[in-house]
Residue frames relative to the residue before (quaternion, step in Angstrom):
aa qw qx qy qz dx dy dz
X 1.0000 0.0000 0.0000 0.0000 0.00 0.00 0.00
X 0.3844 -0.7038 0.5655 0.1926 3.94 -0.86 0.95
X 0.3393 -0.8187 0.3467 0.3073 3.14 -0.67 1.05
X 0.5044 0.6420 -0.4823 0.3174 3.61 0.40 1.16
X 0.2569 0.8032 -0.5114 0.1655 3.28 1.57 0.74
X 0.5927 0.5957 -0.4485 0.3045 3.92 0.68 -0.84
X 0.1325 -0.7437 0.6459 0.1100 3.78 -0.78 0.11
X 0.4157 0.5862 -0.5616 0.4101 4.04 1.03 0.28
X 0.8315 0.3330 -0.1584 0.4155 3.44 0.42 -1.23
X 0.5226 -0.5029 0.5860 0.3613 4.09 -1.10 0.55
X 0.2613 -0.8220 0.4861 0.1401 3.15 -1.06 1.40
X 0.4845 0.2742 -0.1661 0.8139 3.76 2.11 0.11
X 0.1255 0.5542 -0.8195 0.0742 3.10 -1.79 0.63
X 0.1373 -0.6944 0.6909 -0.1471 3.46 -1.22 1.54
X 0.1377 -0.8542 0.4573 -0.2059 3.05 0.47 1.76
X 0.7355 -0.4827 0.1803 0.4400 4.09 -0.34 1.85
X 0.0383 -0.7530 0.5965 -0.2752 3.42 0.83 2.38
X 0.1159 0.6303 -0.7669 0.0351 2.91 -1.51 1.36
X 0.1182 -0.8050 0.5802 -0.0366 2.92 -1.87 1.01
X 0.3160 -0.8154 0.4850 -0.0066 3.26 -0.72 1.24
X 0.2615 0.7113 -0.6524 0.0115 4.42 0.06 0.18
X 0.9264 0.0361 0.0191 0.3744 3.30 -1.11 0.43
X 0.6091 -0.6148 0.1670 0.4724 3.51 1.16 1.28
X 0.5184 0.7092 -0.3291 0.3464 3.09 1.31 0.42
X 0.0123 0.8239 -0.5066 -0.2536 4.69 0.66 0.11
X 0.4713 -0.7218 0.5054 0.0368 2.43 -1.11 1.64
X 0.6545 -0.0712 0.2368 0.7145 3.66 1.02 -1.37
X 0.4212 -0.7035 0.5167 -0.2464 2.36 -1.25 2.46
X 0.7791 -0.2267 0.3355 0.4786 3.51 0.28 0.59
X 0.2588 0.7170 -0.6003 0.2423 3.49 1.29 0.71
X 0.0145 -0.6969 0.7157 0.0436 3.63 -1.74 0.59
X 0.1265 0.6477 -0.7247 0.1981 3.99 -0.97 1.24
X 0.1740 -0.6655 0.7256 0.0206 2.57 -1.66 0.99
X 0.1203 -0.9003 0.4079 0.0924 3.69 -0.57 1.11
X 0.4475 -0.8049 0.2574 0.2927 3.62 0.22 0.78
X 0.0939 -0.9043 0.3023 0.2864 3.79 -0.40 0.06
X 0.5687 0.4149 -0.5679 0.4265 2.95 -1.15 0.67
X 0.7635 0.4602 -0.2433 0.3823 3.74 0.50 -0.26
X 0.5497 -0.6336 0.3180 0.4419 3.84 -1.21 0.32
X 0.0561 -0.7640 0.6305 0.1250 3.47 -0.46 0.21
X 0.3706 -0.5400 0.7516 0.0787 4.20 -1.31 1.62
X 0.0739 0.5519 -0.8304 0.0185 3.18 -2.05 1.00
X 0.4129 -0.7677 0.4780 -0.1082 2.93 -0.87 2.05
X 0.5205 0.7148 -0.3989 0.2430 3.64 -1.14 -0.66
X 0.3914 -0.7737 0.3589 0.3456 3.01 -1.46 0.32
X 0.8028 -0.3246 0.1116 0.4875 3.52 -1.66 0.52
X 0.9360 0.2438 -0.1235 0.2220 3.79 -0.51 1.14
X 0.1608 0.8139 -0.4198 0.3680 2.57 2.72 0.59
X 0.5524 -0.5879 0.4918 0.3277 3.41 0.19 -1.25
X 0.0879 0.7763 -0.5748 0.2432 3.48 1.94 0.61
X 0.8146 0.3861 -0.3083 0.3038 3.52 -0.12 -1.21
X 0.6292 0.7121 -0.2085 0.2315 3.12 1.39 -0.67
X 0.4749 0.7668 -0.0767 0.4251 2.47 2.13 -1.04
X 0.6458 0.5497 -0.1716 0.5014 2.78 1.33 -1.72
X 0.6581 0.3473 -0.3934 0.5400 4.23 0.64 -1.00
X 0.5476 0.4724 -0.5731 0.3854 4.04 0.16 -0.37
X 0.6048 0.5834 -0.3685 0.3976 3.96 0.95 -0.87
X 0.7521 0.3695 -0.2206 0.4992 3.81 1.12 -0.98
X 0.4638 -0.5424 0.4490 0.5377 3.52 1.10 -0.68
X 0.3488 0.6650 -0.6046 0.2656 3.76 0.72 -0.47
X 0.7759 0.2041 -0.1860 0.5673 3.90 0.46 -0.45
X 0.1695 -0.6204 0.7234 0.2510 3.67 -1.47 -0.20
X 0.3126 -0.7710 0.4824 0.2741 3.64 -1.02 -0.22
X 0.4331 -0.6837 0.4228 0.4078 3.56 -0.46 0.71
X 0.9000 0.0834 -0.0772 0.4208 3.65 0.30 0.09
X 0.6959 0.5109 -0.2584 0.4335 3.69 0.28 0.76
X 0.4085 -0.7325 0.4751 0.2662 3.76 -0.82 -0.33
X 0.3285 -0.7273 0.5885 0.1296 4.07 -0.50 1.37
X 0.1701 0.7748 -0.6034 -0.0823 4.06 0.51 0.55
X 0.0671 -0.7144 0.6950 0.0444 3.90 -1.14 0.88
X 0.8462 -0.3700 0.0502 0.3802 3.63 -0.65 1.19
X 0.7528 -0.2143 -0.0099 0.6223 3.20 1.02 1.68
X 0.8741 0.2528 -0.1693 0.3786 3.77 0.87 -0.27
X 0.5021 -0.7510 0.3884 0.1818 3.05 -0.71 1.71
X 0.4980 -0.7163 0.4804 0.0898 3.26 -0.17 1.85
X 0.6183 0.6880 -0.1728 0.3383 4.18 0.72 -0.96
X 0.8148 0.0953 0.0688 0.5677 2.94 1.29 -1.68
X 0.1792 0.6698 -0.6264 0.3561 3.39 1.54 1.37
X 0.2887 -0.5999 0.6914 0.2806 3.77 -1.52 0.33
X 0.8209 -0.2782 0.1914 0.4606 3.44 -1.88 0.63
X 0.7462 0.5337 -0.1781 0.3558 3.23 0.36 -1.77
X 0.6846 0.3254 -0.2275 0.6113 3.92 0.78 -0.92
X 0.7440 0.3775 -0.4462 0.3238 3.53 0.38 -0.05
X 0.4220 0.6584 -0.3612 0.5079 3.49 1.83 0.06
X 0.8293 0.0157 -0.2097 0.5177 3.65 1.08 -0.29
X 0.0521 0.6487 -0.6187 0.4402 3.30 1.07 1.48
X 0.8712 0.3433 -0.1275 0.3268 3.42 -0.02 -1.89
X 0.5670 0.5651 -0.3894 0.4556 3.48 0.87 -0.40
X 0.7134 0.1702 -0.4111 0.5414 3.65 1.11 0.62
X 0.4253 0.5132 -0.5160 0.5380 3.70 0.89 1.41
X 0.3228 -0.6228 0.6730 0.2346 3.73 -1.06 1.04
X 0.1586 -0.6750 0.6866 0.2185 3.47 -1.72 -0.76
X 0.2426 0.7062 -0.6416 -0.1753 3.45 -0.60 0.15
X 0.4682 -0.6652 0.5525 0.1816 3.78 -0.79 0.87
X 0.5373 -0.6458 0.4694 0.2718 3.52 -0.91 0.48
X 0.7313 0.1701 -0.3380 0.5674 3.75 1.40 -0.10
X 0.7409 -0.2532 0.3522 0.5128 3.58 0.71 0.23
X 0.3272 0.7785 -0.5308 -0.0713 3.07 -0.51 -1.78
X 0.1606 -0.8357 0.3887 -0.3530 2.84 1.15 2.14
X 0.1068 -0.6806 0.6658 0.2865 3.97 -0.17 0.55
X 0.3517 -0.7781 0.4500 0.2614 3.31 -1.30 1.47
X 0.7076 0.5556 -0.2995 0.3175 3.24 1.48 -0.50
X 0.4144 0.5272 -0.4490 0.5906 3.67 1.54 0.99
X 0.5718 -0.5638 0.4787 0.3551 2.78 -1.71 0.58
X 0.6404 -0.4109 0.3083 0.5710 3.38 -1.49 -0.75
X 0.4669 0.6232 -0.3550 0.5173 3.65 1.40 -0.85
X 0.6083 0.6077 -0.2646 0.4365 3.68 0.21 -0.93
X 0.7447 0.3645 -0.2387 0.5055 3.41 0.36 -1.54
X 0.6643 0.5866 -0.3605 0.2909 3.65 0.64 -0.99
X 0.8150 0.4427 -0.1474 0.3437 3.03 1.02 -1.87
X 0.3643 0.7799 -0.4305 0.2715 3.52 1.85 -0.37
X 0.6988 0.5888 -0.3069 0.2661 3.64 0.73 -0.68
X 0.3699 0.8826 -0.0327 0.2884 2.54 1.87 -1.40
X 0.7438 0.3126 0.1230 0.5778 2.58 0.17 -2.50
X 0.7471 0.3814 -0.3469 0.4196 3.60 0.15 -0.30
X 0.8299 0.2748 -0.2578 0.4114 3.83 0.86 -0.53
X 0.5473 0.5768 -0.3656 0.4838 3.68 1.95 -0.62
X 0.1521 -0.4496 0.8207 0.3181 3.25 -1.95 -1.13
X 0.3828 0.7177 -0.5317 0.2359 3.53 0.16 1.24
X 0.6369 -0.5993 0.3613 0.3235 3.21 -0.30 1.50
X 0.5423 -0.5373 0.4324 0.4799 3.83 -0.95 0.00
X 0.6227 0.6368 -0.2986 0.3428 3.41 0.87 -1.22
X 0.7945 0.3040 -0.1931 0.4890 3.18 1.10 -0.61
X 0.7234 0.3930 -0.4076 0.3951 3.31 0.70 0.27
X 0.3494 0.5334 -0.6222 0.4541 3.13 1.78 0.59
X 0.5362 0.6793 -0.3601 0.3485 3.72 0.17 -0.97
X 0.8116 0.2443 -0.2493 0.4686 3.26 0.56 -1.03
X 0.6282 0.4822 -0.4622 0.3990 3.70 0.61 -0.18
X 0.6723 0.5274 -0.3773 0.3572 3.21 0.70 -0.45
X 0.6703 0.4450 -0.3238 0.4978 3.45 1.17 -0.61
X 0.5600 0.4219 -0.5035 0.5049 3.95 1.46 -0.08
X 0.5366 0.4268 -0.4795 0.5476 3.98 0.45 -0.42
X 0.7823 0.3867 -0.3556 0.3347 3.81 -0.27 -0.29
X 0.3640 0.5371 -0.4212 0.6337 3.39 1.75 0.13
X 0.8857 0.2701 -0.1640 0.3402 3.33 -0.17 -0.60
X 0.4994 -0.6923 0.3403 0.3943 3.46 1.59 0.22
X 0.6992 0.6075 -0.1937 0.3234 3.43 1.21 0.44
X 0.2869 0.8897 -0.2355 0.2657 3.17 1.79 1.08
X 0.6624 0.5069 -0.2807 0.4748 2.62 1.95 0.10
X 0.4815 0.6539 -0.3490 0.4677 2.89 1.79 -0.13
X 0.2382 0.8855 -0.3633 0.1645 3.88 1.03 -0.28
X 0.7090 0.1066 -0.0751 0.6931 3.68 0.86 -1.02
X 0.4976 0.6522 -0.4507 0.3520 3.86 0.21 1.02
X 0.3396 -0.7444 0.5207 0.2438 3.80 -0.17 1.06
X 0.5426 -0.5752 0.4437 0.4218 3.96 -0.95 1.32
X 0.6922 0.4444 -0.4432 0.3562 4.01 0.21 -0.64
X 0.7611 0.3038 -0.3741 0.4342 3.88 0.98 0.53
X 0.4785 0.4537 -0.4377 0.6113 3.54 1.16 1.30
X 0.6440 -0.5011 0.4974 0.2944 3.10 -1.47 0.94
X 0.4495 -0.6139 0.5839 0.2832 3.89 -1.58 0.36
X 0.3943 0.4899 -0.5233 0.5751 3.41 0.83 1.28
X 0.6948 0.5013 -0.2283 0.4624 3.21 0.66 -1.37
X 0.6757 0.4927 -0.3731 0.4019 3.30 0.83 -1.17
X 0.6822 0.4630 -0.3019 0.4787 3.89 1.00 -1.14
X 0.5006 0.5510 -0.4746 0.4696 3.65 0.59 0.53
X 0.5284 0.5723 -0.2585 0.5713 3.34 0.77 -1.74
X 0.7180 0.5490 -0.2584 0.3411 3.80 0.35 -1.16
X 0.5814 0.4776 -0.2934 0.5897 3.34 1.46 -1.18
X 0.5225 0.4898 -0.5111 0.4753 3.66 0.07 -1.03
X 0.9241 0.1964 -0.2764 0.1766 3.06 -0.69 -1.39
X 0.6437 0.6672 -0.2259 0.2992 3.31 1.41 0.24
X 0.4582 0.5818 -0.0813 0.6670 2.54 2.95 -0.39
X 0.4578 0.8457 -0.2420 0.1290 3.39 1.35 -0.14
X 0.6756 0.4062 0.0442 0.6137 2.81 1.64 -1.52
X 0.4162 -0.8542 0.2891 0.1169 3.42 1.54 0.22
X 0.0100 0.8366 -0.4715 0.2786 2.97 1.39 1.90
X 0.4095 -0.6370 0.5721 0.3150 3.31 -1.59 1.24
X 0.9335 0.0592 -0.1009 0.3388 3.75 0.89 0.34
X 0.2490 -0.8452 0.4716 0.0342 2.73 -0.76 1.49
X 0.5625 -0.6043 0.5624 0.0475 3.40 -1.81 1.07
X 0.2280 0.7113 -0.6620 0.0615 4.14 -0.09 0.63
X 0.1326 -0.7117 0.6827 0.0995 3.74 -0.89 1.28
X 0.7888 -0.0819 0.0870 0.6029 4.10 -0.80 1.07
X 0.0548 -0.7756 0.6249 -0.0701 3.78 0.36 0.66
X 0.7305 0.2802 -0.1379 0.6073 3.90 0.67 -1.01
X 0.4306 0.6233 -0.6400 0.1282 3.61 0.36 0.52
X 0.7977 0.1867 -0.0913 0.5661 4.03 -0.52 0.40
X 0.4280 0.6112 -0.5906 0.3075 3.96 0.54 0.74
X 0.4277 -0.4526 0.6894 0.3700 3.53 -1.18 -0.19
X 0.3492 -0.7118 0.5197 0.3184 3.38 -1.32 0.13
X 0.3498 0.4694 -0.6949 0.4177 3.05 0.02 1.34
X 0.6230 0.5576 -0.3027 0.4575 3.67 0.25 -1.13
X 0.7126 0.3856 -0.2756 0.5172 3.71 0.53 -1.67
X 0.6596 0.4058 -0.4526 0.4421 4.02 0.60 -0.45
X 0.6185 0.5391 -0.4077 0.4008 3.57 1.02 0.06
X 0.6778 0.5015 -0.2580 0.4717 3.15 0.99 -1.15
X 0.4749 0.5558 -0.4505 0.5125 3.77 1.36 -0.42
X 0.7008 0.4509 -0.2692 0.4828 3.62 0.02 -1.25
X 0.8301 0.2835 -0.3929 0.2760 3.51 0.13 -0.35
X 0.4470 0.5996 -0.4924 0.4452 3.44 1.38 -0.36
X 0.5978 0.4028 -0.5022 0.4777 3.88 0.24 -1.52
X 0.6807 0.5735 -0.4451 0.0982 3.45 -0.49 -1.66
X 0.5997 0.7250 -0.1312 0.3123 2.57 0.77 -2.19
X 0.6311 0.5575 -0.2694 0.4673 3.48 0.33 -2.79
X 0.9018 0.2161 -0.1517 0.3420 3.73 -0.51 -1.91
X 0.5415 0.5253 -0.5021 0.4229 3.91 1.27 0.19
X 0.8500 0.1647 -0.2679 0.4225 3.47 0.77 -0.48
X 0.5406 -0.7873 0.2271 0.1906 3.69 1.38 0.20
X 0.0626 0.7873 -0.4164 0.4504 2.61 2.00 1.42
X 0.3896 -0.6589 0.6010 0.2296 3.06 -2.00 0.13
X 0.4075 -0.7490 0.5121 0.1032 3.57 -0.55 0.75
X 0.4666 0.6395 -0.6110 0.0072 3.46 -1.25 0.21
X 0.3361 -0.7490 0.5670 -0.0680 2.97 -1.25 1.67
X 0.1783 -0.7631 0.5967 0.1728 3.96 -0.50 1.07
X 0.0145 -0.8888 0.4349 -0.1437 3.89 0.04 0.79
X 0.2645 -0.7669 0.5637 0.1555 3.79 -0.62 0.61
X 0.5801 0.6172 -0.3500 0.4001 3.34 1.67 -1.37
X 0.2466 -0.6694 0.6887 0.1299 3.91 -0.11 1.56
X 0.8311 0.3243 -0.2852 0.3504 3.24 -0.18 -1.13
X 0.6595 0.4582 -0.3482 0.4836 3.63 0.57 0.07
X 0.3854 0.6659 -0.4364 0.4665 3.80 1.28 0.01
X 0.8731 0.2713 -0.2833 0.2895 3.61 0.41 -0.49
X 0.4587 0.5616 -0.4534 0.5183 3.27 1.65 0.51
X 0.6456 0.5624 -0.2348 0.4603 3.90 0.98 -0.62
X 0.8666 0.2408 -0.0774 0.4300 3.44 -0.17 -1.46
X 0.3153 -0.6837 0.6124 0.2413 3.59 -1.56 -0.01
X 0.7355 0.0134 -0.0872 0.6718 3.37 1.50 -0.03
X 0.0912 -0.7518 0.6386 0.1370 3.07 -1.34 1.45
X 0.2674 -0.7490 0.6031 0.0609 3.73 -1.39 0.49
X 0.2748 -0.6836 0.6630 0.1327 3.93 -0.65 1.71
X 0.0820 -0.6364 0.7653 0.0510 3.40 -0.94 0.46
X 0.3904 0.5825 -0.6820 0.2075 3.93 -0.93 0.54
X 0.8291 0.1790 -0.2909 0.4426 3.57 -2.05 0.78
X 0.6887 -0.3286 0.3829 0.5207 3.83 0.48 0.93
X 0.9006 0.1788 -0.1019 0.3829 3.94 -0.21 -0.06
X 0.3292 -0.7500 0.4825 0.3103 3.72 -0.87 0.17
X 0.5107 -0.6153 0.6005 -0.0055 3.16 -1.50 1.86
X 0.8872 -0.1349 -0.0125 0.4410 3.98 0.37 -0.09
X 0.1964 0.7160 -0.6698 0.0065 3.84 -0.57 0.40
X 0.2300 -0.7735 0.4716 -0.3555 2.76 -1.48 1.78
X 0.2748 -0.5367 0.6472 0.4665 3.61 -0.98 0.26
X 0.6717 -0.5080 0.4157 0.3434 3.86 -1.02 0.29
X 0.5689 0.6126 -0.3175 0.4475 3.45 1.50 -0.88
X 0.8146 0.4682 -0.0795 0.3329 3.01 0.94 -1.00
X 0.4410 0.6523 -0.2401 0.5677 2.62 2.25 -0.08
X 0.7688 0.3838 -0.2165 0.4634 3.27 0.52 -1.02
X 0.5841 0.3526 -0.4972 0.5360 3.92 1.24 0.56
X 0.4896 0.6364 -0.5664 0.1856 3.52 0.55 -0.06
X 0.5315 -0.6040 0.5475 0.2302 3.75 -1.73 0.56
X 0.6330 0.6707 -0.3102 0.2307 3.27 0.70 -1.14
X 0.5191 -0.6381 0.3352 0.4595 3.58 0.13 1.51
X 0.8980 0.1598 -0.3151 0.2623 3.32 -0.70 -1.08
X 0.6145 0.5680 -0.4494 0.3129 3.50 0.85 0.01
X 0.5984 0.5818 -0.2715 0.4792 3.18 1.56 -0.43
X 0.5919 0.3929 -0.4713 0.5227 3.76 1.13 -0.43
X 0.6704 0.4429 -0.4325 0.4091 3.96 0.44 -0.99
X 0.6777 0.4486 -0.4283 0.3950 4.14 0.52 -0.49
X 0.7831 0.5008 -0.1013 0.3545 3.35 1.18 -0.55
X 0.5288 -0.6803 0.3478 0.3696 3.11 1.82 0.02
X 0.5332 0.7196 -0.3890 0.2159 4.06 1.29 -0.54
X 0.5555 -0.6193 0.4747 0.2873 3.62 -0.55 1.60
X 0.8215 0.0415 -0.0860 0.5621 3.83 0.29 -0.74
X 0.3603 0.5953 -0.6964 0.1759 3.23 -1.96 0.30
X 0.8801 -0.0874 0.0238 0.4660 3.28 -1.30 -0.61
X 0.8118 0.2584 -0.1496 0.5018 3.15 1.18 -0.53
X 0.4217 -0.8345 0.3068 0.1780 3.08 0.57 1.76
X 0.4186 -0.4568 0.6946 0.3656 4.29 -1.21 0.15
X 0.8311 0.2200 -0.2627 0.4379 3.71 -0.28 -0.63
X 0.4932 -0.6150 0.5546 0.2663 2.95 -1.60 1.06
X 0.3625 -0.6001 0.4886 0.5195 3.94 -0.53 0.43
X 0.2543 -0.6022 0.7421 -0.1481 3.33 -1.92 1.53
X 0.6605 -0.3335 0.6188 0.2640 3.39 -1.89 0.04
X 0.5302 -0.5085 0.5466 0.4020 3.76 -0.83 0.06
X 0.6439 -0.6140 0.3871 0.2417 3.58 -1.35 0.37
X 0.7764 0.4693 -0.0813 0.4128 2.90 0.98 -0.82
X 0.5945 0.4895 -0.2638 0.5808 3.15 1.93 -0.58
X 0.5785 0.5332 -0.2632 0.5583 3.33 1.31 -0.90
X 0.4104 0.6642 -0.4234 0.4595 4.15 0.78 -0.40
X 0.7984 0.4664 -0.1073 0.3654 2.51 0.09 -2.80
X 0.7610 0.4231 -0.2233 0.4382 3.89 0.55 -1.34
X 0.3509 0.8077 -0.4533 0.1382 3.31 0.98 -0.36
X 0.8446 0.2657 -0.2004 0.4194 3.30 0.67 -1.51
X 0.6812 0.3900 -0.4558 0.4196 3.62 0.86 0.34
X 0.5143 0.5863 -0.4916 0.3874 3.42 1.07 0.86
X 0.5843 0.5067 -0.2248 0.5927 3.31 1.52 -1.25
X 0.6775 0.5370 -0.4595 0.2036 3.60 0.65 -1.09
């Protein structure tokens, strides 16, 4: 059993986070609370800081002003040494995989294994095979990722991110570049997966329209902070301008098509003694 079976208690809590890279604030007094056991969508548009979210979850980031709380433990003020087994109960799946091509598929799975267990071989054959058979890939076992499709390969990815049997897993753009066959797989296995083994999910996703077959709560993150969390249903009746242009796909609104500029015409007129 992962140890995120309870559902009384918020398995994340992202407690009045600001962030600063490169003089630039990223997240402004952001506050979310993320439930556990269940999937949870981070939304928004390109450069809110969805992903960012996601390193404050591993430590890859700290925040200049707030608290990262994962299932009672303030993620921020772990030292090298506790955050080294902090994470070994955090999955990843990367958006390209990041698959070692020169390992098999067996290889890629069991690498975790072998580097954090003392499990005999015998058993850690055992267990990859039964994570490739989660994912319908058990025959694919002694096959190098450059002869499997890049669906296939983002399965292989889940396995190996499901290996070590984390109460939570991490999926950054999981469906970027699938056909939709693949992405209706990769839907089905995240839900499946989340409520067979009672993990917490949390999936950074553009696919609006695929958010409501997947998640139980979706969350807009835009302007340093989050603007709506939601069942998705409930998202997609909402009024509130900017959540309505991002559910809806609308070229302009709160978030403008133009970058802010000079007027045209003045900018026309000045052109050549700026360039000159």
């Amino acid at each position: 059993m992962t140890q995120n079976a309870r559902t009384d208690q918020p398995a994340i809590e992202f407690e009045d986070i600001k962030l600063i890279l490169g003089g630039r604030t990223i997240l402004d007094g952001l506050n979310l609370s993320i439930p556990s056991g269940q999937v949870t969508a981070l939304m928004g548009p390109s450069g809110a800081g969805k992903t960012t979210l996601l390193r404050l979850i591993t430590g890859q980031l700290k925040p200049d002003q707030g608290r990262v709380v994962v299932n009672g433990t303030v993620v921020n003020e772990l030292s090298p040494k506790e955050l080294n087994q902090y994470r070994k109960n955090v999955g990843v799946l990367l958006q390209n995989g990041a698959l070692f091509t020169d390992l098999t598929v067996f290889d890629n799975i069991a690498l975790p294994l072998r580097e954090h267990t003392q499990l005999d071989e015998s058993l850690i054959r055992r267990v990859v095979l039964l994570k490739l058979h989660t994912v319908g890939l058990r025959g694919a076992a002694q096959l190098y990722p450059r002869e499997l499709s890049g669906g296939m390969n983002r399965r292989i990815a889940m396995a190996r991110a499901m290996a070590l049997d984390p109460g939570l897993m991490l999926y950054d753009e999981p469906f970027a570049g699938l056909d939709p066959i693949s992405m209706g797989i990769s839907l089905r296995l995240i839900r499946q997966v989340n409520e067979a083994l009672g993990m917490t999910s949390i999936v950074v996703t553009h696919d609006v329209h695929e958010v409501s077959k997947l998640a139980h709560l979706a969350c807009i993150i835009a302007h340093g902070h989050i603007i709506a969390a939601a069942p998705p249903a409930e998202l997609a009746q909402s009024q509130e301008p900017l959540v309505r242009q991002f559910m809806q796909g609308l070229p302009d609104g709160p978030v403008a098509f133009h970058y802010p500029a000079p007027d045209l015409s003045d900018d026309l007129l000045n052109s050549g003694e700026q360039h000159a």
